[in-house]
C-alpha positions as CSV (number, residue, x, y, z in Angstrom):
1,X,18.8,-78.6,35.5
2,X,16.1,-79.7,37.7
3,X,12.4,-78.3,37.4
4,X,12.4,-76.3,41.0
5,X,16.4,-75.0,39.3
6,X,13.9,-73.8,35.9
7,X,11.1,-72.2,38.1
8,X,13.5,-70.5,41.0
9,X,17.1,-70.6,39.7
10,X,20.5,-70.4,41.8
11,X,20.9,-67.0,39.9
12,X,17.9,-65.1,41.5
13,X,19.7,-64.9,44.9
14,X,22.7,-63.6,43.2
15,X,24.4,-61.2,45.0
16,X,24.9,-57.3,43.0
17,X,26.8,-55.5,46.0
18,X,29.9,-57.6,45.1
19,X,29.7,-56.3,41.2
20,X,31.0,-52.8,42.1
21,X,30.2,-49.9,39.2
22,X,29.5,-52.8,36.9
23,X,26.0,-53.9,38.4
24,X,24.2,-54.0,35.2
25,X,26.6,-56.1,33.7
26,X,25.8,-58.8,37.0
27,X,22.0,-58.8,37.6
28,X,20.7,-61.6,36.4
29,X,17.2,-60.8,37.4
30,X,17.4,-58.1,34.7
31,X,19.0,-60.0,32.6
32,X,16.5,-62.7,32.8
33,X,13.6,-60.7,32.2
34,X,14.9,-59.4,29.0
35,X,15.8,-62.3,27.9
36,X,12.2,-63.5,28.8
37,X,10.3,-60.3,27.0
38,X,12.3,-60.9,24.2
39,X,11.5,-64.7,23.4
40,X,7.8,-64.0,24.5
41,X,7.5,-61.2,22.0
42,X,9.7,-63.2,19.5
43,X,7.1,-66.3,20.2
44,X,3.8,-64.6,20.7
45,X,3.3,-61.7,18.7
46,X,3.7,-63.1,15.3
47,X,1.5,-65.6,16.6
48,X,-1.1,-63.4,18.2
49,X,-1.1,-61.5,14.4
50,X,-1.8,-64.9,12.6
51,X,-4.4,-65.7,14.7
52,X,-5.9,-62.1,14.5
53,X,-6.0,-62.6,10.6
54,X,-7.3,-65.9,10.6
55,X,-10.4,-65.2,13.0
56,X,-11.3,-61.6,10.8
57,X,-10.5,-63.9,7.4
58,X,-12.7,-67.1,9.1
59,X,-15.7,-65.0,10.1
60,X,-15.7,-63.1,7.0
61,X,-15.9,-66.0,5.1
62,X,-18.2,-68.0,6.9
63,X,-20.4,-64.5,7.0
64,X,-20.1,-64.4,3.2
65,X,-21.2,-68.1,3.2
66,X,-24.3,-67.1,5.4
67,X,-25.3,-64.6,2.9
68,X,-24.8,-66.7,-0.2
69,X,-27.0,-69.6,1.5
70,X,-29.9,-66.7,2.3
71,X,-30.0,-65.5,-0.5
72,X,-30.0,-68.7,-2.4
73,X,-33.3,-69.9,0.1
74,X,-34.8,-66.7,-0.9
75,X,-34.6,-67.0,-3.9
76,X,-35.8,-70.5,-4.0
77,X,-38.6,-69.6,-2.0
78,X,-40.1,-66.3,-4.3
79,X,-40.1,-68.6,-7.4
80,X,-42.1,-71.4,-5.4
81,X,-44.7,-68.5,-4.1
82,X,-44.5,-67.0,-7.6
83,X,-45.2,-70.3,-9.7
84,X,-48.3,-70.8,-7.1
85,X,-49.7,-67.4,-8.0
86,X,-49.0,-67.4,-11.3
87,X,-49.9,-71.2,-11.7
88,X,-53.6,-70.2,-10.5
89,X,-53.9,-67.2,-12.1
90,X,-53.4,-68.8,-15.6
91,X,-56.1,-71.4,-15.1
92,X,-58.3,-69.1,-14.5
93,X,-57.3,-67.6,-17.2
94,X,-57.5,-70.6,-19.1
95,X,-61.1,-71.4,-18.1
96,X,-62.4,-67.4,-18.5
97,X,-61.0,-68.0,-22.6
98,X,-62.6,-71.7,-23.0
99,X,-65.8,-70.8,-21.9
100,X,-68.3,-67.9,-22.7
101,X,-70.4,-65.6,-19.8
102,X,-73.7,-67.0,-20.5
103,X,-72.7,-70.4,-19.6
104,X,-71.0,-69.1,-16.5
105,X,-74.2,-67.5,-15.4
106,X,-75.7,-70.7,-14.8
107,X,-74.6,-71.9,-11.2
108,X,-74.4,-75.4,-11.8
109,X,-71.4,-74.7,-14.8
110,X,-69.8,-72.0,-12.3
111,X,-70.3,-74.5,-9.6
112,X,-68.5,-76.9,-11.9
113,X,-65.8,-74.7,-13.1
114,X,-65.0,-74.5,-9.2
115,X,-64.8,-77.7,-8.6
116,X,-62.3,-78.2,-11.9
117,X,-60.0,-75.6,-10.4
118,X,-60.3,-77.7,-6.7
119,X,-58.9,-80.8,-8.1
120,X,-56.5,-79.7,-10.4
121,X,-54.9,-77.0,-8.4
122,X,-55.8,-76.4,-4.9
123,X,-57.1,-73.5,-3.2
124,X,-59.7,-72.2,-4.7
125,X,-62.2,-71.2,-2.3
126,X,-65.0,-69.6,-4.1
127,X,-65.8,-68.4,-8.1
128,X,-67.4,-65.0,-9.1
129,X,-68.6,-62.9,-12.1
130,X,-68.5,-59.2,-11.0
131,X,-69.9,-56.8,-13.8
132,X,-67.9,-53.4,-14.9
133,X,-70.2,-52.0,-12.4
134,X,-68.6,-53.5,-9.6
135,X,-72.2,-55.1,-8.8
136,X,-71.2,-59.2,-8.3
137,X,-73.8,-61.6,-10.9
138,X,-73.1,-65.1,-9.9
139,X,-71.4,-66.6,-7.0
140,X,-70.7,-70.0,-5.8
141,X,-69.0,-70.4,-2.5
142,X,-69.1,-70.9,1.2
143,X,-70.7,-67.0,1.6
144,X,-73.4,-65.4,0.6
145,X,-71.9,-62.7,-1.6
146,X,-74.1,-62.7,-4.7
147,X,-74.8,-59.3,-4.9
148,X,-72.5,-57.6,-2.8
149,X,-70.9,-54.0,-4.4
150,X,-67.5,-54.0,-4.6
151,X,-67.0,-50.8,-7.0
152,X,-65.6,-49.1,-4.0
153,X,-62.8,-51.7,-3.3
154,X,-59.2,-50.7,-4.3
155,X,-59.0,-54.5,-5.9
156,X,-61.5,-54.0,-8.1
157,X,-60.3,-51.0,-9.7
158,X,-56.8,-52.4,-9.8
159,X,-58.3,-55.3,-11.7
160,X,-60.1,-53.2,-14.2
161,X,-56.8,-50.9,-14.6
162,X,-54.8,-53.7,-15.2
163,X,-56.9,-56.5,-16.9
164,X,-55.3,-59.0,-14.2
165,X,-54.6,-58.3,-10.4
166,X,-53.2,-60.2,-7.5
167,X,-54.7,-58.6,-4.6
168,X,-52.7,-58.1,-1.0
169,X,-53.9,-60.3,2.0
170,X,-57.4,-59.2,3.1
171,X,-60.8,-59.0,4.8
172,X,-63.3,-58.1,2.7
173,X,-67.4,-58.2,3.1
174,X,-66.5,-62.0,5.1
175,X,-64.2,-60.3,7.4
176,X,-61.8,-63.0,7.1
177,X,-58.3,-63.3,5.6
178,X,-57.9,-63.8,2.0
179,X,-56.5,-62.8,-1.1
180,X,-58.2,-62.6,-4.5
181,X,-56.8,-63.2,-8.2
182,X,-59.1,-61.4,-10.8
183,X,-59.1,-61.2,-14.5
184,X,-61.0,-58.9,-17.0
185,X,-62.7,-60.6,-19.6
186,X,-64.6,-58.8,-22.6
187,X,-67.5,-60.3,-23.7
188,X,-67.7,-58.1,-26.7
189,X,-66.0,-54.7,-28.0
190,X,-67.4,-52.8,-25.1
191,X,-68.2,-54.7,-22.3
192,X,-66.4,-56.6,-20.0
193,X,-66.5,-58.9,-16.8
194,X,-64.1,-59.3,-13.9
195,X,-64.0,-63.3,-12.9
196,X,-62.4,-63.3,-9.6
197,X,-61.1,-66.3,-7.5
198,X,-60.9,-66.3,-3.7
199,X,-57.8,-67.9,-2.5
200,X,-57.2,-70.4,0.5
201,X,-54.3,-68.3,3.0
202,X,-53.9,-72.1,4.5
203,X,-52.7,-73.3,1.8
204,X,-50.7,-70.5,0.6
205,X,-49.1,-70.2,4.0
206,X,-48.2,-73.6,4.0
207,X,-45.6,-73.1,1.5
208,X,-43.2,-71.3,3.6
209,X,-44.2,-73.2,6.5
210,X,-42.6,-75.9,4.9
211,X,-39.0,-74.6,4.4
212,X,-36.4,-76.7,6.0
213,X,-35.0,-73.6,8.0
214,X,-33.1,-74.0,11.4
215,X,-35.3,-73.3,14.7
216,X,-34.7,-69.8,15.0
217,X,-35.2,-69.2,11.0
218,X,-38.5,-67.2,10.2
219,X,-39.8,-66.6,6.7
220,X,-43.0,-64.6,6.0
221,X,-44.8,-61.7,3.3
222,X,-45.4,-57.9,3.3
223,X,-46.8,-56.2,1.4
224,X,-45.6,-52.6,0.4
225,X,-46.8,-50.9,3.1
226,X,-45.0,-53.9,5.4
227,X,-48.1,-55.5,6.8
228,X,-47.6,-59.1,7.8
229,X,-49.7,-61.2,4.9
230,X,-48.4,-64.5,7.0
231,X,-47.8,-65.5,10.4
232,X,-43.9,-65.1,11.6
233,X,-42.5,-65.8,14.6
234,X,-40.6,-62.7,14.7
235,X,-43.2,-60.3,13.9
236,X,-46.7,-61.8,15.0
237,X,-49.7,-62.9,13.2
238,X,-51.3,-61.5,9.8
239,X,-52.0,-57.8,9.6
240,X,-49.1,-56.8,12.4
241,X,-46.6,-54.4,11.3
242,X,-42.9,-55.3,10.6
243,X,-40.7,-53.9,13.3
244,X,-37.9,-53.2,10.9
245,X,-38.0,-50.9,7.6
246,X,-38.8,-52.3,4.3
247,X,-35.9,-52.5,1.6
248,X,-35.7,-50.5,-1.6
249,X,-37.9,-52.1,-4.5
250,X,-35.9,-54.6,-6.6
251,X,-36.7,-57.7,-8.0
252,X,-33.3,-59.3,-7.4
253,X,-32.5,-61.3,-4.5
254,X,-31.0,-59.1,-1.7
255,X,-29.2,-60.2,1.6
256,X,-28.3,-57.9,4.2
257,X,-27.8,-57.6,7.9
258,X,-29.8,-55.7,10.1
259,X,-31.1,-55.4,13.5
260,X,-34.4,-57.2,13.8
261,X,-34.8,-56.4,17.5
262,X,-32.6,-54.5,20.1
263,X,-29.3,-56.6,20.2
264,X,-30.6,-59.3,17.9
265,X,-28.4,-58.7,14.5
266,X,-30.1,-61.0,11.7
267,X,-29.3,-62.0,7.9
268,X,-32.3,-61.3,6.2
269,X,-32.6,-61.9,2.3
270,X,-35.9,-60.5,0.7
271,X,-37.2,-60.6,-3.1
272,X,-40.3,-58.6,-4.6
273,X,-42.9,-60.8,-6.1
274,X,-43.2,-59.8,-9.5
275,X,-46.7,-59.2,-10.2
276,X,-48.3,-59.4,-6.7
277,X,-47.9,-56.9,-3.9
278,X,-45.8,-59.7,-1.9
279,X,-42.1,-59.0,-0.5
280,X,-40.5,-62.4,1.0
281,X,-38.1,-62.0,3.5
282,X,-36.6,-64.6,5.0
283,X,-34.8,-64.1,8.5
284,X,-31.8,-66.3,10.1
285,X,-30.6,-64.4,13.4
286,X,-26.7,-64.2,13.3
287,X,-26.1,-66.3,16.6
288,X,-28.0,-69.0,15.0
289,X,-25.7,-68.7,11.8
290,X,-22.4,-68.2,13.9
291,X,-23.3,-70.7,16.3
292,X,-21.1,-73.9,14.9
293,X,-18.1,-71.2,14.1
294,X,-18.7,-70.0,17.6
295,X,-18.5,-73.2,18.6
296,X,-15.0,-74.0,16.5
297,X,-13.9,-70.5,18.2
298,X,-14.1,-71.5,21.8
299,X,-12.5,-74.8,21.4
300,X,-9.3,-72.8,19.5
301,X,-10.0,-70.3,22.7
302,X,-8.6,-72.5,24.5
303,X,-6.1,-74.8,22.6
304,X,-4.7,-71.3,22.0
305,X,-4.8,-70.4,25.5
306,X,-2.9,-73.8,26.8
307,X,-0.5,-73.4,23.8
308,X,0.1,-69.8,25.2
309,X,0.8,-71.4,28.4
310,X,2.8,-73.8,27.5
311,X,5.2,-71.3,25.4
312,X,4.9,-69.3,28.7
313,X,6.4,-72.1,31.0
314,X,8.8,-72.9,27.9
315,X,10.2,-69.5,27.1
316,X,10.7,-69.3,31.1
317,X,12.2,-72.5,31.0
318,X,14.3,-71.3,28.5
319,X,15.5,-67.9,29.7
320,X,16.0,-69.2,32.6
321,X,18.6,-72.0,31.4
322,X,20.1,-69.1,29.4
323,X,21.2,-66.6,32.1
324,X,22.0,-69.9,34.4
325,X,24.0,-70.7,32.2
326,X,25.5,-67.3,32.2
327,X,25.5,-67.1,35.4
328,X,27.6,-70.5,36.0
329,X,30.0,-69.4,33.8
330,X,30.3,-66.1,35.4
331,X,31.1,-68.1,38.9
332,X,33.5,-70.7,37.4
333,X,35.6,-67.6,35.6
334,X,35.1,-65.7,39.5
335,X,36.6,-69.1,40.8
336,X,39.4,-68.9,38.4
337,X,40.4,-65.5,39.2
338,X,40.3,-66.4,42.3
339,X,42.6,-69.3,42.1
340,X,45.0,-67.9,40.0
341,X,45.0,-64.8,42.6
342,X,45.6,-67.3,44.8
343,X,48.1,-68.5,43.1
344,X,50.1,-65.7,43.0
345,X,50.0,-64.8,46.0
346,X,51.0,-68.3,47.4
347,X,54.3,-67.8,44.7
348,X,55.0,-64.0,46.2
349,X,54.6,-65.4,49.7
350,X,56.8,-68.4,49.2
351,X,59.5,-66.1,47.5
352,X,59.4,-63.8,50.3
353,X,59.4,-66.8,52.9
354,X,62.0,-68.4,51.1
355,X,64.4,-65.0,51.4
356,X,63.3,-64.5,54.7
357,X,64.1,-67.8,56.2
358,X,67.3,-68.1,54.2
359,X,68.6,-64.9,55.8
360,X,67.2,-65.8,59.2
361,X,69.1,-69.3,59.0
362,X,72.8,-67.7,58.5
363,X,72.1,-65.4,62.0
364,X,70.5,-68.4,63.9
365,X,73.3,-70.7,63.2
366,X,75.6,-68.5,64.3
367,X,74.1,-68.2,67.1
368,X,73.0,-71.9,68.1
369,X,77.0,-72.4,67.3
370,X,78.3,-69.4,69.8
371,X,75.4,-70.9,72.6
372,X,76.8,-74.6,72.1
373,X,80.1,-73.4,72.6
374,X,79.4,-71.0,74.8
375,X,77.9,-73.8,77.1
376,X,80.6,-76.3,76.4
377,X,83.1,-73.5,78.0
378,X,80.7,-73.4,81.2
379,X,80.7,-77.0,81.6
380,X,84.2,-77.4,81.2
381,X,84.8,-74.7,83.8
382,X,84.5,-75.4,87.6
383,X,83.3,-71.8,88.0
384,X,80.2,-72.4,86.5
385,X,79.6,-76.2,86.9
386,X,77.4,-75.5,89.9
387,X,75.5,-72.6,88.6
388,X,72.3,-74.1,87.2
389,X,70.8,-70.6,86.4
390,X,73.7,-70.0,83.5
391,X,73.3,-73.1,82.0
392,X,69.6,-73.1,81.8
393,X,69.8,-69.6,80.4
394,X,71.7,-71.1,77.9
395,X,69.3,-74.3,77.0
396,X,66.3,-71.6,76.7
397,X,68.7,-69.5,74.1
398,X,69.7,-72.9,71.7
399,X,66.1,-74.0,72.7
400,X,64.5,-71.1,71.1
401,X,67.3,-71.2,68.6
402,X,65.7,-74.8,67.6
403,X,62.3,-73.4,67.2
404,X,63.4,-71.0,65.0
405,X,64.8,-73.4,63.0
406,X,61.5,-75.2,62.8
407,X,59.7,-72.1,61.7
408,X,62.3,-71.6,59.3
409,X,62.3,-74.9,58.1
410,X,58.4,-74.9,57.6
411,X,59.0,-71.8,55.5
412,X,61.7,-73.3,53.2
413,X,59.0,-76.2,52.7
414,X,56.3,-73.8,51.7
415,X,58.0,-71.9,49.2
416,X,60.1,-75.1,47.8
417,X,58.1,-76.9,45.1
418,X,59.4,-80.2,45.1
419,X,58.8,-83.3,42.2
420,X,56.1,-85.5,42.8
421,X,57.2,-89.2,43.3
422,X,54.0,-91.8,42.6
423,X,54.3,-95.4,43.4
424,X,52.2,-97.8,44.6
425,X,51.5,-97.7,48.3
426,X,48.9,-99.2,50.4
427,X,46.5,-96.8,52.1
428,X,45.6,-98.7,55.4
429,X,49.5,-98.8,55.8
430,X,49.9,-95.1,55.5
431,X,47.1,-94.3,58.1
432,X,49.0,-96.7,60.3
433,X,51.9,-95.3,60.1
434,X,50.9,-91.9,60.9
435,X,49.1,-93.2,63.8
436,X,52.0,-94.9,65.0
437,X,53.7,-90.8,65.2
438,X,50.6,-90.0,67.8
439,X,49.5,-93.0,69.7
440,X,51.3,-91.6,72.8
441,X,49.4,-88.1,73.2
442,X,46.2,-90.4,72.3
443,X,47.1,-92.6,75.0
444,X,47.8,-89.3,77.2
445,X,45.2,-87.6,76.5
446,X,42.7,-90.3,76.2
447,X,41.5,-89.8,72.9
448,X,39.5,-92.8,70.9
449,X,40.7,-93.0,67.4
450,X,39.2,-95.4,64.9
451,X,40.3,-96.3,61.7
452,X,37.9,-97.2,59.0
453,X,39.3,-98.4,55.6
454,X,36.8,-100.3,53.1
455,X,37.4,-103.7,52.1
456,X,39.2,-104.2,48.8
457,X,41.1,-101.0,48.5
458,X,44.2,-102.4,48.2
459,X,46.9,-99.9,46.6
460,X,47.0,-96.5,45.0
461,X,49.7,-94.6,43.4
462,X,50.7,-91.6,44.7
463,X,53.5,-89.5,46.8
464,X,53.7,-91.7,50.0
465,X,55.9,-88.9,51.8
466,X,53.1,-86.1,50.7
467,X,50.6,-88.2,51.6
468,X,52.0,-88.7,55.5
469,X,52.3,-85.4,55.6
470,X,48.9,-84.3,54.7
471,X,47.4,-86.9,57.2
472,X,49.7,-86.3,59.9
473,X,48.9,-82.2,59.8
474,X,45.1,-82.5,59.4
475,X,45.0,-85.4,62.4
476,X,48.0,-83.3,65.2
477,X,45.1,-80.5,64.1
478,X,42.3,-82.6,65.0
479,X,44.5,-83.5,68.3
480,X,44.5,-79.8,69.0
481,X,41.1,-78.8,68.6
482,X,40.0,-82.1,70.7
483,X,39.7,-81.8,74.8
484,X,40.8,-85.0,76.8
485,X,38.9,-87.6,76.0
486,X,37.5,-86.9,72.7
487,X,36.8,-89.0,69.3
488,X,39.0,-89.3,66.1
489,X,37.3,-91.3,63.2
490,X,39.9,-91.8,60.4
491,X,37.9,-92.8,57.3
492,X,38.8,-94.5,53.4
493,X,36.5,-95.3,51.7
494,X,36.3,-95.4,47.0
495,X,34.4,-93.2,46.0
496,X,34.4,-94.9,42.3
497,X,36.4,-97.0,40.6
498,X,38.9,-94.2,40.1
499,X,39.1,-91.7,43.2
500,X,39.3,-93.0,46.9
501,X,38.1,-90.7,49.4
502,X,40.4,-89.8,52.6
503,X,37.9,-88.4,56.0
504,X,39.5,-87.2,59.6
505,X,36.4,-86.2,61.2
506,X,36.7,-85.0,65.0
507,X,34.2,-83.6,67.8
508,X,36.3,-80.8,69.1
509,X,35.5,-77.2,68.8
510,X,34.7,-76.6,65.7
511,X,35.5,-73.7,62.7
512,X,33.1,-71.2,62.9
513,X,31.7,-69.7,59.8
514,X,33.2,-66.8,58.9
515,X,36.9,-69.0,59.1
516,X,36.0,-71.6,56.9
517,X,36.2,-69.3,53.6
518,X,39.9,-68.6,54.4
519,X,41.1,-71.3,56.3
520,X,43.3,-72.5,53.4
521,X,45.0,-69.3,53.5
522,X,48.5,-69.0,53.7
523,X,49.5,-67.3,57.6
524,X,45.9,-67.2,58.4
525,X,45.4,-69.1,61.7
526,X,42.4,-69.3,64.2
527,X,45.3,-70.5,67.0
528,X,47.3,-67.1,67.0
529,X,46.7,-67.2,70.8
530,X,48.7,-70.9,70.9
531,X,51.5,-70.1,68.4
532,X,50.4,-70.8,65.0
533,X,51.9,-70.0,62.1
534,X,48.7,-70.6,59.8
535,X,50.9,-72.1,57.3
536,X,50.1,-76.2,58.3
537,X,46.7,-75.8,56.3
538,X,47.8,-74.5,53.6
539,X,51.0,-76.2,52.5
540,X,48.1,-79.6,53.4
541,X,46.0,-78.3,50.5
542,X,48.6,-77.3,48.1
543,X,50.3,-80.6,48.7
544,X,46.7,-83.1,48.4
545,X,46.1,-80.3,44.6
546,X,49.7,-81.4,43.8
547,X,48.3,-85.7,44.3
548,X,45.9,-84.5,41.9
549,X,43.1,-84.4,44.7
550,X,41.0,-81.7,46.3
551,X,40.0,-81.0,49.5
552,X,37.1,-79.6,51.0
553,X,35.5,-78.9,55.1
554,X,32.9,-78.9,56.4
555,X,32.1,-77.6,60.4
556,X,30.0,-76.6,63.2
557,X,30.8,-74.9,66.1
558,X,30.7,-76.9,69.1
559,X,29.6,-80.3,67.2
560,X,33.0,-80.6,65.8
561,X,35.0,-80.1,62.0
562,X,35.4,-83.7,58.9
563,X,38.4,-82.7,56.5
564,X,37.6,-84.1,53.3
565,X,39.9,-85.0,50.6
566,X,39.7,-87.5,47.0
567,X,42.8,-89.1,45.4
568,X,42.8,-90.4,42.1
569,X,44.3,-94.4,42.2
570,X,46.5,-94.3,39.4
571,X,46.8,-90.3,38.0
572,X,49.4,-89.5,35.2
573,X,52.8,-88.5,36.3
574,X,53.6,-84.8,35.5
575,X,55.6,-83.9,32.5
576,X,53.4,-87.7,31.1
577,X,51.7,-86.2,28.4
């Protein structure tokens, strides 16, 4: 089946009028189309449900995946910030318990204390002594603070509440960002001091600064009432306000999804700082997380949308071989219903022509015998020797008596099925010899025949009397659809190494259409107006199926009509089994 049969079969154009009340049972188009929706659905659906499941169980996965890795950098992340705060806190600590106040009242052994925690830690920016006054008594530092009052600040009475206190990113008396980590030190059973350490933001911003998070990735601090303590990219600089609510207090490490701006869904993971007023939270938007899934998903996009196309064109390919299929064997069991109605009817007609001319014949020759002798008597008798009229009168009545006898004959040959006889004749030599019958009303009529035989066909076997005839009707036919001075071509040529093909192509009239279906019809004749019987036709075909052959036509009105017709060169001889 060629690609142009797959894509626009032979059945489409099928004709339904001809199906009668069983229509259904004979449109194809129907038929194809179910057959079609039925492998597509068979084919796609189960496919289309896989690959449903898969995509929901993929990004769920890779979501879960996401969330796992957040939370693991957050967590990561709020032990380094932790350990730096707590690292600093317990060296100062450490120095407040080695050392006693008077010795830290001296500047130069503050100074020194300062310069200790410098080198061995990093970011410390200045070193006080406040008293439980709030009233600062030694300073060393960039500022001038000694002094200062800080009784009314909210980290100094934390620090005195709690003994030790972290403070929240802020400016203070140098209006400038910091953060301060103050102890409370008793320097006997009643009194106390509060040694307090300014802390470098730089330095403690630099730690998340130096996360290896992807481009769009953002991690910062709050503090409890969600003012920025870092930079972020996301939110702004220090002291701007989150535009996203703060989670509920826990010191496990949470991940979850939220919108961080209008149609921006992020993963954020956030941890409370134990001991500080810090909440990290670390932000990856979703797009940025998706992005190599998303990635993975267009290019199955569109593997799965070829692969949809290509069951598409295969499933049509495939539905439409089906109902050809069905369709061809539809038309070959039409063709044998057809022949073997055919049939029959060719075995009732040659019973009834075979009657018919048997009790014509007894009549007619009876009456041929009573004309014969009745014009024997007139000759014989001087009476009548000279009247012409009576004796032609009687030549027309034995005359038509003769044609009878023709017809009648022609009627006995339809109906009688006689035994094939093969041997080995010589086709050239046939065609010759049925010439030879014609050449006259050729040479009359001055019509141009050629004869065409192929080099090396040499013998066939088949009925040499059957085969004369068949030439001889199709060629006097040819004659009679010729005018004066028309063309014959006689053709045979092999068609393989088993068949030979037989041709008697003319340029007379023609057959037009509508006569071609039936013109191997018994007594149907497109000469009824010249005398025929339509049987010459038919008996040619039934006698060239008998050689084991088949015959077709083919014609054009005014251009002219080629009869058609294969042998085999050696067939088996009936009852051969």
């Amino acid at each position: 089946m060629s690609l142009k049969g797959l894509l626009r079969p032979e059945f489409w154009n099928a004709d339904k009028k001809s199906a009668g009340p069983y229509k259904s049972l004979f449109d194809y188009q129907r038929i194809w189309r179910l057959c079609f929706v039925i492998l597509v659905v068979v084919s796609l659906v189960p496919l289309f449900i896989l690959a449903f499941i898969d995509f929901n169980v993929t990004r769920v996965a890779i979501n879960s995946e996401n969330m796992l890795r957040g939370a693991r950098t957050t967590s990561n992340t709020r032990r380094a910030v932790a350990y730096f705060l707590e690292e600093r806190k317990s060296a100062l600590q450490l120095i407040v318990q080695l050392d006693d106040f008077r010795s830290f009242q001296r500047k130069e052994r503050l100074a020194e204390m300062l310069r200790a925690l410098k080198n061995s830690f990093g970011g410390f920016i200045d070193l006080g002594i406040i008293d439980e006054d709030g009233k600062q008594l030694a300073y060393v530092g960039p500022y001038n603070l000694e002094g200062k009052d800080y009784k009314g600040q909210a980290w100094f009475k934390q620090a005195t509440d709690q003994g030790t206190y972290i403070s929240d990113v802020f400016l203070g008396f140098r209006d400038s960002p910091h953060l301060v980590i103050a102890v409370k030190h008793y320097t006997d059973n009643e009194h106390y001091k509060i040694y307090r350490a300014t802390l470098d933001t730089t330095q403690f911003n630099g730690i998340l600064s130096s996360l290896d998070l992807s481009e769009g990735a953002d991690a910062f601090l709050v503090n409890n009432a969600g003012i920025m303590q870092t930079p972020s990219k996301w939110n702004g600089d220090v002291f701007s306000k989150i535009s996203f609510s703060l989670p509920e207090k826990s010191f496990r490490t949470k991940v979850e999804e939220i919108q961080i701006k209008k149609d921006l869904p992020a993963i954020v993971g956030y941890a409370y700082i134990e001991g500080t007023p810090f909440i990290l939270m670390v932000v990856k938007p979703e797009a940025e997380l998706m992005g190599a899934w998303q990635g993975s998903r267009d290019t199955l996009t569109w593997i799965s949308t070829i692969s949809v196309a290509v069951i598409l064109l295969v499933m049509w390919a495939v539905a439409s071989y089906m109902v050809e299929r069905i369709y061809m064997a539809d038309m070959t069991r039409s063709k044998l219903l057809q022949q073997m109605e055919h049939h029959n009817r060719m075995a009732s007609i040659g019973r009834l022509a075979a009657g018919v001319a048997h009790e014509i014949n007894n009549p007619l020759a009876i009456i041929n015998e009573k004309a014969g002798l009745l014009k024997d008597l007139f000759t014989f008798n001087k009476a009548y020797e000279v009247d012409a009229r009576v004796l032609g009168l009687l030549d027309s009545v034995i005359g038509s008596v003769e044609r009878c006898g023709r017809i009648t004959k022609r009627l006995l040959g339809f109906s009688r099925q006689d035994d094939v006889e093969l041997r080995p004749v010589y086709p050239k030599t046939i065609v010759e010899t049925v010439l030879s019958f014609l050449n006259k009303e050729a040479e009359y009529r001055s019509i141009n025949v050629s004869v065409d035989v192929e080099s090396g066909i040499y013998e066939i076997v088949t009925d040499r009397g059957k085969l004369e005839q068949v030439l001889l009707n199709l060629i006097s036919n040819a004659f009679q659809a010729m005018k004066d001075g028309g063309a014959l071509q006689v053709k045979v040529a092999r068609a393989d190494n088993n068949r030979i093909n037989f041709s008697v192509k003319d340029d007379g009239c023609g057959i037009p259409a509508t006569d071609l279906k039936r013109i191997f019809e018994p007594f149907y004749s497109t000469k009824k107006q010249t005398g025929g019987t339509g049987l010459g036709l038919s008996i040619t075909y039934g006698l060239v199926q008998d050689l084991g052959g088949l015959m077709v036509v083919e014609s054009e009105l005014g251009m002219g009509t080629e009869f058609r017709f294969s042998l085999p060169v050696n067939p088996i001889a009936k009852g051969e089994s």
